[in-house]
C-alpha positions as CSV (number, residue, x, y, z in Angstrom):
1,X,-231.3,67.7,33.2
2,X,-227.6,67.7,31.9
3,X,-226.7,65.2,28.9
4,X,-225.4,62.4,30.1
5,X,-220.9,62.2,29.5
6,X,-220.0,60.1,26.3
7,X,-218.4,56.7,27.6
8,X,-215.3,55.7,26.2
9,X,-216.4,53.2,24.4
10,X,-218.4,55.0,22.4
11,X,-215.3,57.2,21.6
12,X,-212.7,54.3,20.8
13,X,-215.6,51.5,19.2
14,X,-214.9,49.0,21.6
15,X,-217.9,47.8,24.4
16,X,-215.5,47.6,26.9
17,X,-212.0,49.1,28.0
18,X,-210.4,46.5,29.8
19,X,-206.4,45.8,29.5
20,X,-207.0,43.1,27.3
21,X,-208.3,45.2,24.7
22,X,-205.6,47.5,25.2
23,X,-203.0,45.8,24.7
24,X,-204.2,44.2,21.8
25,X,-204.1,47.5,20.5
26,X,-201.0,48.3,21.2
27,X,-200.3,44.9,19.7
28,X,-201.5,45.6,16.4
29,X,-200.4,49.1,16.5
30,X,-196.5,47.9,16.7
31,X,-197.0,45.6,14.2
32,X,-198.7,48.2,11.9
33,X,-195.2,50.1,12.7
34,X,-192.9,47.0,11.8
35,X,-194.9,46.6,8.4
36,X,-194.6,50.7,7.7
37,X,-190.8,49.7,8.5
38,X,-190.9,46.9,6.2
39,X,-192.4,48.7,3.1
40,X,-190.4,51.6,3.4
41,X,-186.9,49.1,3.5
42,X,-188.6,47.4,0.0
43,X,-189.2,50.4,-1.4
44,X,-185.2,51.2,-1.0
45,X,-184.4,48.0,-1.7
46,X,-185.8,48.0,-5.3
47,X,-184.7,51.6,-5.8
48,X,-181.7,49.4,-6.3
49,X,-182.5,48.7,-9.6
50,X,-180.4,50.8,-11.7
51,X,-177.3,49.5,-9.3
52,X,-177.2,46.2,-11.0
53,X,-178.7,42.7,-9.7
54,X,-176.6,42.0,-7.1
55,X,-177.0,45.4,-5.2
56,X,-180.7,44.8,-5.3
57,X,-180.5,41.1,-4.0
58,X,-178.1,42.4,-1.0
59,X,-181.0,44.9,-0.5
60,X,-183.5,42.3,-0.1
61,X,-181.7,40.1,2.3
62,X,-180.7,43.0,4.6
63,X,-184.2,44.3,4.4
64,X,-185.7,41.0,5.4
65,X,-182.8,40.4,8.6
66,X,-183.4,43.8,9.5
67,X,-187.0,43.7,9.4
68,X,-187.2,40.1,10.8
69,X,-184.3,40.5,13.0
70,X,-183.1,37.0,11.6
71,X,-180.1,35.0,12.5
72,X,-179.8,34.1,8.8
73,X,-181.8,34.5,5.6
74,X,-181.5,33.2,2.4
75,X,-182.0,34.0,-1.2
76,X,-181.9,31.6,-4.2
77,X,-183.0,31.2,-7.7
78,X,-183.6,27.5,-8.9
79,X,-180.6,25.9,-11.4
80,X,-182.0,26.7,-15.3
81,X,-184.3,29.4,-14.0
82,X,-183.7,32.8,-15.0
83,X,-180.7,32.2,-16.7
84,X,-179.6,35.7,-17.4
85,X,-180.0,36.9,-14.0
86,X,-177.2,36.6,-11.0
87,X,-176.6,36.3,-8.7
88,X,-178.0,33.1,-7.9
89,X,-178.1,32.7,-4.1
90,X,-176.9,35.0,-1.3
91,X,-176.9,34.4,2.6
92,X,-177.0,37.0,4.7
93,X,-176.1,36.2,8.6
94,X,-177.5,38.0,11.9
95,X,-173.8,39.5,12.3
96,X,-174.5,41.6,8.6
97,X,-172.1,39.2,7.2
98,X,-172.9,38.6,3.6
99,X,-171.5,35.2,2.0
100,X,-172.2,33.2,-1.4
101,X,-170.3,30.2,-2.9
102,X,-169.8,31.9,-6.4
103,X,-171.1,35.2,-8.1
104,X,-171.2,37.5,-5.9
105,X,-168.6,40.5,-5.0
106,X,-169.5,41.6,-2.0
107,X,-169.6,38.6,-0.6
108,X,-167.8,35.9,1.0
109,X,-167.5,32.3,0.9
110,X,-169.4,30.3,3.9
111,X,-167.3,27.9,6.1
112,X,-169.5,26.7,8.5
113,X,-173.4,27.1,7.3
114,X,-175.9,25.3,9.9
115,X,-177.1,22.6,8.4
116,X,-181.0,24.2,7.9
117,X,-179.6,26.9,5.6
118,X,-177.2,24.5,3.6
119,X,-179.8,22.2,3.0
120,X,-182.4,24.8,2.1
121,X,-180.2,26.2,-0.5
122,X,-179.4,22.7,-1.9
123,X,-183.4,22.8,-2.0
124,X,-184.1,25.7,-3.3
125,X,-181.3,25.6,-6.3
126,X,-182.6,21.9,-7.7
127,X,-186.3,23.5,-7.0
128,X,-187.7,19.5,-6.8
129,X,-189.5,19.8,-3.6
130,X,-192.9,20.8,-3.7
131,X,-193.4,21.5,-0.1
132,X,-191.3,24.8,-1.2
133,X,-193.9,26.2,-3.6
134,X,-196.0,27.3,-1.5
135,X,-195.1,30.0,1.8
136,X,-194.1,28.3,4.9
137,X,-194.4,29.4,8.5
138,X,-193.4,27.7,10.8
139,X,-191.6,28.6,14.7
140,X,-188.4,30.3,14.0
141,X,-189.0,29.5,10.6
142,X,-190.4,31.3,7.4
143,X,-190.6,30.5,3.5
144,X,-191.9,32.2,0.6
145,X,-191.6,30.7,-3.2
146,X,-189.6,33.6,-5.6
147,X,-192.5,33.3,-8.6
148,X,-192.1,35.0,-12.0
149,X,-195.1,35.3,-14.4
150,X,-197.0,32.0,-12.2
151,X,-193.8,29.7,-12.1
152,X,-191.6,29.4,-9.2
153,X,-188.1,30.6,-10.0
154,X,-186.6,30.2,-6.5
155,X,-187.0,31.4,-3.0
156,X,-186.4,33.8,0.2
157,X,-186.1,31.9,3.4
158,X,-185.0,33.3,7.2
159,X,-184.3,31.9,10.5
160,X,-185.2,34.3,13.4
161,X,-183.7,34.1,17.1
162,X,-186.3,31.4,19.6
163,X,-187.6,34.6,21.5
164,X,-188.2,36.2,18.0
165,X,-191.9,35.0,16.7
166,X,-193.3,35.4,13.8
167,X,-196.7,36.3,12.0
168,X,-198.9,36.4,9.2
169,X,-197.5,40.1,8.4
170,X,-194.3,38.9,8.1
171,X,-195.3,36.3,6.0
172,X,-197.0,39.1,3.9
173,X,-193.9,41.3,3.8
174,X,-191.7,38.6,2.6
175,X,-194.4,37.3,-0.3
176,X,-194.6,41.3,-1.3
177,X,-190.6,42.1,-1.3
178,X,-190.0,38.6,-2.8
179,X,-192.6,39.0,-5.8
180,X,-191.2,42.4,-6.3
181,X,-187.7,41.7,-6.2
182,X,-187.7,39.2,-8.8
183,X,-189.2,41.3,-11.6
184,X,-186.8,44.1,-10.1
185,X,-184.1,41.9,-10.6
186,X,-185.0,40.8,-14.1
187,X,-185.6,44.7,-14.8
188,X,-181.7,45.1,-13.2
189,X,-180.4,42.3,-15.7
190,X,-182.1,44.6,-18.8
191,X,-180.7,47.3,-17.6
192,X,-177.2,45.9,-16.9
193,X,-177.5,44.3,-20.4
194,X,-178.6,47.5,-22.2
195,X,-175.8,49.5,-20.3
196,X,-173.4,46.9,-21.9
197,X,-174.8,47.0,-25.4
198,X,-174.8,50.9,-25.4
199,X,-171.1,50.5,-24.5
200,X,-170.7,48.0,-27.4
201,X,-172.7,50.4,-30.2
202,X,-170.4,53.4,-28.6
203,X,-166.7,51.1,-29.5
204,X,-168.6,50.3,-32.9
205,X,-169.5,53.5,-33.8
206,X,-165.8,54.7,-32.9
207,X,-164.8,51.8,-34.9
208,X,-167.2,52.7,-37.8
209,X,-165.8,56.4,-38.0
210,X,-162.0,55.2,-38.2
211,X,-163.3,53.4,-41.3
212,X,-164.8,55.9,-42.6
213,X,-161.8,58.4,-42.1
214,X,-159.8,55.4,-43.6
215,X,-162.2,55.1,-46.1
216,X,-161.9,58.8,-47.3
217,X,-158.6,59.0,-47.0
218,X,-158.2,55.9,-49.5
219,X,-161.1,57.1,-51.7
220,X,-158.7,60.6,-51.5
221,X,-155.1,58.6,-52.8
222,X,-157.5,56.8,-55.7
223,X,-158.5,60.0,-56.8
224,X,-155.4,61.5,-57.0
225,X,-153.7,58.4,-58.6
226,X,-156.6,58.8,-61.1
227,X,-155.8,62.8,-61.7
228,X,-152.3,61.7,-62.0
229,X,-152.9,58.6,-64.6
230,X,-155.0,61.5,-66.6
231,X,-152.4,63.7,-66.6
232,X,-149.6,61.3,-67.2
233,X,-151.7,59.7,-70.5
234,X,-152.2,63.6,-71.7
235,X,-148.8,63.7,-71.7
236,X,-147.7,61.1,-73.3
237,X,-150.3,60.8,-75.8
238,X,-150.2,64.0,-77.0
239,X,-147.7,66.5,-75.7
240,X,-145.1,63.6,-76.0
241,X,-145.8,62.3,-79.2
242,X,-146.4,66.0,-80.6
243,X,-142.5,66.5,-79.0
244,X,-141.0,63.4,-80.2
245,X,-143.1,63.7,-84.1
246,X,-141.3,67.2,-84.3
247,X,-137.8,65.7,-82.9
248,X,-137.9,63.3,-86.3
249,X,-139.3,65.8,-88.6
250,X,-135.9,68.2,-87.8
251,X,-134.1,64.8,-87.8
252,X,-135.4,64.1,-91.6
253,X,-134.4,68.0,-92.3
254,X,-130.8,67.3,-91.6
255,X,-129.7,66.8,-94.7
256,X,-130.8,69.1,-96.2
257,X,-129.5,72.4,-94.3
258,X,-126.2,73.3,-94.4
259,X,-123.5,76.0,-92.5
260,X,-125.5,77.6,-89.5
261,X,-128.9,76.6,-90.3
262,X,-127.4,72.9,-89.7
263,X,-125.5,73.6,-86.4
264,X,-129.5,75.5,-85.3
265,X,-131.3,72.8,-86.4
266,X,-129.0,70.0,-84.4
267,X,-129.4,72.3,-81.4
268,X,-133.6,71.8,-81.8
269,X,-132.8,68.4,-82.1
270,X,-130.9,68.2,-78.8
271,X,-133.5,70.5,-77.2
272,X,-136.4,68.1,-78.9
273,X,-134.7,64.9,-77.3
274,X,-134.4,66.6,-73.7
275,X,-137.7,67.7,-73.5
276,X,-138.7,64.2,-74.4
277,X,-136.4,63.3,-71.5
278,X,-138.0,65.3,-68.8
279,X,-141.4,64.6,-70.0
280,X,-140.2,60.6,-69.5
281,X,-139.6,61.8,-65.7
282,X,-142.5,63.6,-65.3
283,X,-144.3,60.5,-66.4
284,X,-142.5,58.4,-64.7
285,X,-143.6,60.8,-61.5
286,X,-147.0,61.0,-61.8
287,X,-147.2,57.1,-61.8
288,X,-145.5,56.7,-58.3
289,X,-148.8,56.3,-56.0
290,X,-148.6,59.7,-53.5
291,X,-148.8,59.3,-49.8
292,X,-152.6,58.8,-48.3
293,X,-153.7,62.5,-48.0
294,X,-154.6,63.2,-44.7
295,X,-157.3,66.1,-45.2
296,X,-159.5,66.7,-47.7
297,X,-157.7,70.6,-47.8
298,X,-154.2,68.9,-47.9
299,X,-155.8,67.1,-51.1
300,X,-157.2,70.2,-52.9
301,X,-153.3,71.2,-52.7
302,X,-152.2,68.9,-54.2
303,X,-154.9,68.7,-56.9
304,X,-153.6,72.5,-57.4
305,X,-149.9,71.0,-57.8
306,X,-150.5,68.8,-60.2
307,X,-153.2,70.5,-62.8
308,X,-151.4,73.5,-62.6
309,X,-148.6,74.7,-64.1
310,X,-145.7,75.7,-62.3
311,X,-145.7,79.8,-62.7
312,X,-149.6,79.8,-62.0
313,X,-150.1,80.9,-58.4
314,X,-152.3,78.6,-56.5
315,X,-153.6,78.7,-53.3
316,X,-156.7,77.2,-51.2
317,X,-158.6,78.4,-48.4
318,X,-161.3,77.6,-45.6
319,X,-164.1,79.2,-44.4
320,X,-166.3,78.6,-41.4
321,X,-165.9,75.5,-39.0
322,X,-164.1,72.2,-40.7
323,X,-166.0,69.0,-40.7
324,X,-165.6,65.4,-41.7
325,X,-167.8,65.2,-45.2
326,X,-169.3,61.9,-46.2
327,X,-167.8,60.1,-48.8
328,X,-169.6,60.8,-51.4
329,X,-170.2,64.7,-50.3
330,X,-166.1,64.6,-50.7
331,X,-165.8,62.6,-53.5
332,X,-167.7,65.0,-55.2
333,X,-166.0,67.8,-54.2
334,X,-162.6,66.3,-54.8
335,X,-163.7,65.6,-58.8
336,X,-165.3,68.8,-59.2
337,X,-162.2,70.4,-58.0
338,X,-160.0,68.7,-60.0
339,X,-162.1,69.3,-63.4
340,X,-162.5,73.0,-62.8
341,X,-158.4,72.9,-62.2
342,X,-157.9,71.1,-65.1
343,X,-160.2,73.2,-68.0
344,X,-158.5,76.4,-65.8
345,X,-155.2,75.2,-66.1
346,X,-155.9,74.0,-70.4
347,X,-158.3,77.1,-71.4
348,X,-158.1,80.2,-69.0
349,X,-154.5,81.2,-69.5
350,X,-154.8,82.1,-65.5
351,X,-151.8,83.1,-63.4
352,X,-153.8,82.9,-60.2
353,X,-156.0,80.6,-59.1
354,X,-158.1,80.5,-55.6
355,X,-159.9,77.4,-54.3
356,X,-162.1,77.7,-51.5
357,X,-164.2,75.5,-49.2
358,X,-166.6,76.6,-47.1
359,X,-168.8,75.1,-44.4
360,X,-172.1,76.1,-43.1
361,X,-175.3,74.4,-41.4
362,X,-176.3,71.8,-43.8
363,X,-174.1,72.5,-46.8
364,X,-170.5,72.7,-48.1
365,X,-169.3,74.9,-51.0
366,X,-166.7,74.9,-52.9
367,X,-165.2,77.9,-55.0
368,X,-163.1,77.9,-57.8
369,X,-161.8,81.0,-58.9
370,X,-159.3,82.3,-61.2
371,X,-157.8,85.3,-63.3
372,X,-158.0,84.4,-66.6
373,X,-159.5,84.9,-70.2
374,X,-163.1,83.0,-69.3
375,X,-166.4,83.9,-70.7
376,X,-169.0,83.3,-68.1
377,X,-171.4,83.6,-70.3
378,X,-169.9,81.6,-73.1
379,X,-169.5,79.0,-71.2
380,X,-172.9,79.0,-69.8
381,X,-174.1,78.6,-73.1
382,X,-171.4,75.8,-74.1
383,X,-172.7,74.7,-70.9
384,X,-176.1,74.1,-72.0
385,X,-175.3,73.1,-75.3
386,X,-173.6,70.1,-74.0
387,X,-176.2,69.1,-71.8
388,X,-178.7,69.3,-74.6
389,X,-176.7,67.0,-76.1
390,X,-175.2,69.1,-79.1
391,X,-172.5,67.3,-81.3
392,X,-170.2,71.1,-81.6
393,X,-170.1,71.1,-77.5
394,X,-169.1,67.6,-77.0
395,X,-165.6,68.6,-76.0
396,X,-166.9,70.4,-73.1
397,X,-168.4,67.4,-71.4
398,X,-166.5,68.5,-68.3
399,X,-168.4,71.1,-67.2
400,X,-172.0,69.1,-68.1
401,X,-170.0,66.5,-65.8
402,X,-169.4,68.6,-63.2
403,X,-173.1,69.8,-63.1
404,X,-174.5,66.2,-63.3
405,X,-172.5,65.2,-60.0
406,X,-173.6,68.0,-58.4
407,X,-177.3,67.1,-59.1
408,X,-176.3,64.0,-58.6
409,X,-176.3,64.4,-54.8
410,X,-178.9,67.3,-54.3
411,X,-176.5,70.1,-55.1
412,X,-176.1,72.8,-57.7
413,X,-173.4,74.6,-60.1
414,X,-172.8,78.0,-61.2
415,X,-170.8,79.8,-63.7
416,X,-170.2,83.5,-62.3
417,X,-167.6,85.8,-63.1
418,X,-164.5,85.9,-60.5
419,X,-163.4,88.7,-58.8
420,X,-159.5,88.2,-59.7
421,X,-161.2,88.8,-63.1
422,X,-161.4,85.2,-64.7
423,X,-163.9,82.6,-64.0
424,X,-166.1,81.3,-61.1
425,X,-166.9,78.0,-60.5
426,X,-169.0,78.0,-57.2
427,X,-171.0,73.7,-55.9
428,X,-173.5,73.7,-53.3
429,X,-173.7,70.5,-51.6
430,X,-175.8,69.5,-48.9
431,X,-174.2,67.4,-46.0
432,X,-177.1,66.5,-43.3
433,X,-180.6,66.1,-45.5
434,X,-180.0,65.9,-49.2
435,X,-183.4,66.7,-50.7
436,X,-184.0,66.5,-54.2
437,X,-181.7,67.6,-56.9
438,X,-181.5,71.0,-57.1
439,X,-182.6,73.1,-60.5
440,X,-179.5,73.7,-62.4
441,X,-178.5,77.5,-62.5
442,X,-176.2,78.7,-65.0
């Protein structure tokens, strides 16, 4: 005996096959597809995030006419709530126009609103009717309340064509894309808001590195003024008064030499009184305040200039890529520079001198070198001396300065001989992570 042929109902789980059934299938099976529709339209709708709130709340309302097929829908947030957020209503129409009274840019303004959807928003913005906290289905008609963390913030309304029902998926589509879109459109604000704070922290960090170029270039014209002030008291403290002492001590002679010793020793006088003349001027020079210095290379020049003397050759040079220092990196520099000029220019007897910056990963250097009569290793020692604190080496307090700045910032300096033949002064600084103070080397 054959096995008897499976029914279909056994195959499909229904006792019987009639059309009802069918079509009941069918029924469910196109609304299955509309909701599959539905979600996919939210999920591109708050992909709108990133675009900013009121691309995401045109999403939603053309997601919900499209999916409802609606003559008009509505979205509104309640007056007070959300405050942050916009915009706060849009309309969209069954003809795809979009319009808003205020706030929004792709929209227009309504001219003739039926009166359902005018009062609804008038509704919806005061948020004192308590019928519209809950979801509402009703004909043509359907309501869901916009909620944020439990309290109602506003709400999503539509008005579908008579032939056009509606049912409890639809009311389950709009309570999912309504929830959503409100923490999507808080989300949008945040990230409209951080966008705009980024762009403020980018203006103020351009404004805080004009300051600091500002900054270093006035902190560059005070330390010239200051090498300038040095050299101009050096010069009238002692070089001066050691000129003008000498002009009256050949003045007090004069009577006392006769024939061509007299006419010599008027001449000294003349020379004697010019010299003080020029060294008036050259005063009178150094105190004029110098235009700002626009590099810190241009600075070094003129630190060059003025410490040394006029038949020295000077020069300065770069090596690797040129960067902004921080101040205190370049004030450093600057004053280190201008000591090691200064005892070069008083004790070495140099006629060359070389100073060179150089930039690498991390650090800056700076070389001083020169050609003359230097002891490396006697000034090591003096160099020591004076940091230990011995009375005979107090007059070298420059280089112990120069050594303590250095430290000062996690750096280092050393005493080498030159290759021009004189003296090396060679600082290490560190410009991204200054550790701690290096071990003196000397």
């Amino acid at each position: 005996m054959s096995a008897p042929e499976p029914d279909l109902a056994s195959l499909v789980g229904l006792r019987t096959v009639k059309g009802g059934h069918y079509a009941e299938f069918r029924g469910t099976a196109a609304r299955l597809s509309r909701v599959m529709t539905a979600l996919e339209g939210i999920s591109k709708a708050l992909v709108q995030t990133a675009a900013g709130p009121e691309a995401l709340v045109v999403a939603v309302v053309e997601t919900v006419r499209d999916h409802l097929g609606a003559d008009w829908v509505l979205f509104a947030l309640a007056d007070g709530k959300l405050g942050e957020t916009g915009p706060r209503h849009l309309i969209a129409s069954g003809e795809g126009q979009l319009l808003a009274f205020e706030g929004v840019r792709a929209a227009t303004v309504p001219t003739d609103l039926p009166d359902p959807v005018l009062n609804r928003l008038n509704d919806v913005l005061r948020g004192e009717d308590e019928m519209l906290r809950g979801p509402l289905v009703g004909g043509n008609h359907i309501h869901v309340p916009v909620e944020l963390d439990g309290e109602v913030v506003g709400g999503l309304s539509a008005w579908t064509p008579p032939d056009h029902g509606i049912d409890p998926a639809d009311l389950m589509v709009l309570r999912i894309l309504a929830g959503q879109a409100t923490v999507a459109m808080v989300n949008a604000s945040l990230f409209t808001e951080a966008n705009r704070r980024a762009e403020e922290l980018a203006e103020r960090n351009d404004e805080l590195l004009r300051t600091q170029r500002e900054l270093s270039a006035v902190q560059r014209t005070a330390l010239l003024n200051g090498e300038r002030a040095r050299i101009a008291r050096e010069l009238h403290d002692s070089v001066g008064q050691s000129v003008l002492s000498a002009g009256l001590q050949m003045e007090l002679c004069r009577g006392y030499v006769s024939g061509s010793g007299a006419d010599h020793l008027d001449k000294a006088v003349r020379l004697s009184r010019d010299a003080m003349g020029q060294l008036r001027n050259a005063i009178y020079t150094l105190s004029e305040a110098p235009a700002s210095s626009s590099s810190i290379v241009s600075t070094l020049d003129e630190l060059c200039a003025l410490h040394m003397p006029v038949a020295t050759r000077t020069s300065v040079a770069v090596r690797g890529r040129p960067r902004d220092l921080p101040g205190d990196i370049q004030h450093a520099v600057l004053r280190i520079a201008g000591e090691s000029l200064f005892n070069a220019a008083v004790h070495s007897g140099a006629s060359e001198v070389i100073v060179t910056l150089g930039y690498a990963d991390g650090t800056v250097t700076l070389w001083v070198d020169d050609d003359g009569g230097g002891d490396p290793v006697g000034l090591r020692t003096l160099l020591r001396a004076a940091r230990a604190g011995d009375p005979a080496a107090t007059r070298h307090r420059g280089l112990a300065n120069m050594a303590s700045r250095a430290e000062e910032i996690g750096g280092n300096l050393r005493i080498r001989r030159s290759r021009l033949g004189g003296i090396r002064i060679a600082v290490v600084l560190p410009i991204i992570e200054p550790g701690a103070a290096g071990d003196l080397t000397v």
